[in-house]
N, C-alpha and C positions, 0 to 999 in steps of 0.2 A: 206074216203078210206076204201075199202074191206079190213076185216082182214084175214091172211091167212088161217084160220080159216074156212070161209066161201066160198072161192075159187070155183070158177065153176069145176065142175068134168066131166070132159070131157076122151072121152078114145083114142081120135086120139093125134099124132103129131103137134106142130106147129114148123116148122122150121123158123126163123126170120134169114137172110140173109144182114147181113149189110154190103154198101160199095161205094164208091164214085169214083174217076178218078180210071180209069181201071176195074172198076167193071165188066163194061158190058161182058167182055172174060170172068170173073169166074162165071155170070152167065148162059153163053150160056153153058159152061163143066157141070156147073152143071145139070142143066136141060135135056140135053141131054142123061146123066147116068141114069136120076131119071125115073122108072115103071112112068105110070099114073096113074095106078090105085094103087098105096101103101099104101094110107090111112093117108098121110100127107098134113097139110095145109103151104103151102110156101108162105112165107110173104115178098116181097124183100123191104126194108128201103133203100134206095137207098140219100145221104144226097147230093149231089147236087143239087143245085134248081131249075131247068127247065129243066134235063136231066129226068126224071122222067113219063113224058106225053108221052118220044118217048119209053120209053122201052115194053109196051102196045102193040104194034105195030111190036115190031122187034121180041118179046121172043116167040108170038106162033110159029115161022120158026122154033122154038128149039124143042118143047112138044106137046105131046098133052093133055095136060091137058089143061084147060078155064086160060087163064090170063087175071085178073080183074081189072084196075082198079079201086082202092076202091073210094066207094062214104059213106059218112055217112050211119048207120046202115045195113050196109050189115051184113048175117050171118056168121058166123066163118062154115066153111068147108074142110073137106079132097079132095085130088086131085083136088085142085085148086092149081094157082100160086097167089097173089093178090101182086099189086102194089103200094105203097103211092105214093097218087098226091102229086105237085110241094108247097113248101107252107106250109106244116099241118105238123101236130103235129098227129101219132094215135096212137089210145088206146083200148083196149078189155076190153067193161063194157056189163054183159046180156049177152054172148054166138054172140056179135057183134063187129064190128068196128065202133067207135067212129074217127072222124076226128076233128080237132081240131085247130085254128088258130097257125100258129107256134111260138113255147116260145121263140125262139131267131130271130128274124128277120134281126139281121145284125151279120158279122162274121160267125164263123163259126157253124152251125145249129148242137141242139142235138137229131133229130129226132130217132138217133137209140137207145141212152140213153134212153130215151122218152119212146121208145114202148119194151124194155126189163121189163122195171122198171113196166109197165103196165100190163104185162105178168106173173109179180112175184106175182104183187097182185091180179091178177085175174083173171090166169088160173089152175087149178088143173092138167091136164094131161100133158103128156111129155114136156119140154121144151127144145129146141134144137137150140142155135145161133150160127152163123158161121160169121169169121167176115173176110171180101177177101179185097179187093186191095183198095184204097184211100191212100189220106195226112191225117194229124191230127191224133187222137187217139181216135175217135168217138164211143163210146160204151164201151168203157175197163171202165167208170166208175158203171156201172152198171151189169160187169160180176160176182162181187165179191157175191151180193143179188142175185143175179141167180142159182148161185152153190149154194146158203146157201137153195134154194128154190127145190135145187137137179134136177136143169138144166144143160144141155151138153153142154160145150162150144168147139170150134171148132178155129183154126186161118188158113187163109190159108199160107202157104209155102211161106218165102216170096221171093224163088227164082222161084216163079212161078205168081211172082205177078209183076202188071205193076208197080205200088206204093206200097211200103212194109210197108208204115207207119201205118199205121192203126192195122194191123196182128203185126207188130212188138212192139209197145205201148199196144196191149191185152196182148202178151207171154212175156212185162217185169212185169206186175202187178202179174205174177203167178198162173192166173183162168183161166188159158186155159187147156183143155182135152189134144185134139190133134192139131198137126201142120201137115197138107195134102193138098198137090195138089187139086186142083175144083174135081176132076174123082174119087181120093180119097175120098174124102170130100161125094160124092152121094153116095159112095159105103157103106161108114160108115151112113148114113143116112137111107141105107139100109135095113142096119143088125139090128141098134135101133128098126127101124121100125115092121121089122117082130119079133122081140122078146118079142113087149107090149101087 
């Protein structure tokens, strides 16, 4: 493991977007708020397991930004959207995406845990999670190393969410920034953005 120490120094944005049942509303709000050309790489973790191949397909009707998705070794980029396939586990090793066989293959998948924790150890430049609508509590265990890594955490609103569970299990651990609507949530993605 990269020590933080060594961390890639990078000077864009990566926003990691995690979310499961009901996802898909907060990320069509999002995306439709967000410039394309802002100088952020948006990474959607999406942790249900086949829902994932169609989101490729539906989310350029939102942006125009390139939605990716990701294949092993692709580069890490600004104004892109990139998509984790169905399956994997990813990781940021080299200024890349790493894909990876998934660590849990039954119950419930920690792909967004996964790719926080990967982000802590080895990215240098802004870090920015937002975590929208699912069950479970999928990534609250990895927002605490995030903020210590002096990343933005985000939960969305969860009367604005289809499923609150996930938004509501980040804002009882205490390492959540802000609680905002998907429109909010771009707006403040925004303002980060143009201030680094």
């Amino acid at each position: 493991m990269r020590r933080k120490t060594e961390r890639l120094k990078k000077n864009f944005p990566i926003v990691c977007v995690g979310g499961a049942a009901g996802g898909l509303d907060a990320y069509i709000k999002l995306l439709r708020k967000i410039p394309d050309d802002l100088g952020v790489a948006i990474v959607i973790v999406n942790h249900l397991r086949t829902f994932a191949n169609l989101l490729h397909d539906i989310l350029p009707y939102y942006t125009e930004m390139p939605v990716v998705l990701l294949k092993d070794k692709l580069d890490v980029k600004p104004n892109h959207v990139f998509i984790i396939p169905e399956k994997r586990d990813l990781h940021v090793v080299d200024e890349e995406f790493r894909l990876k066989p998934i660590s849990v293959p039954w119950g419930w998948p920690d792909v967004i845990t996964a790719f926080m924790r990967s982000l802590t150890d080895n990215w240098e430049g802004i870090l920015i999670t937002v975590i929208v609508s699912g069950y479970d509590g999928e990534g609250a265990g990895a927002l605490c190393n995030l903020k210590e890594a002096g990343g933005i955490t985000i939960a969305q609103k969860p009367e604005t969410s289809a499923q609150p569970d996930m938004s509501e299990d980040a804002m009882a651990n205490s390492y959540i920034d802000l609680v905002l609507s998907p429109e909010d949530i771009a707006l403040e993605i925004k303002r980060i953005a143009l201030v680094v």
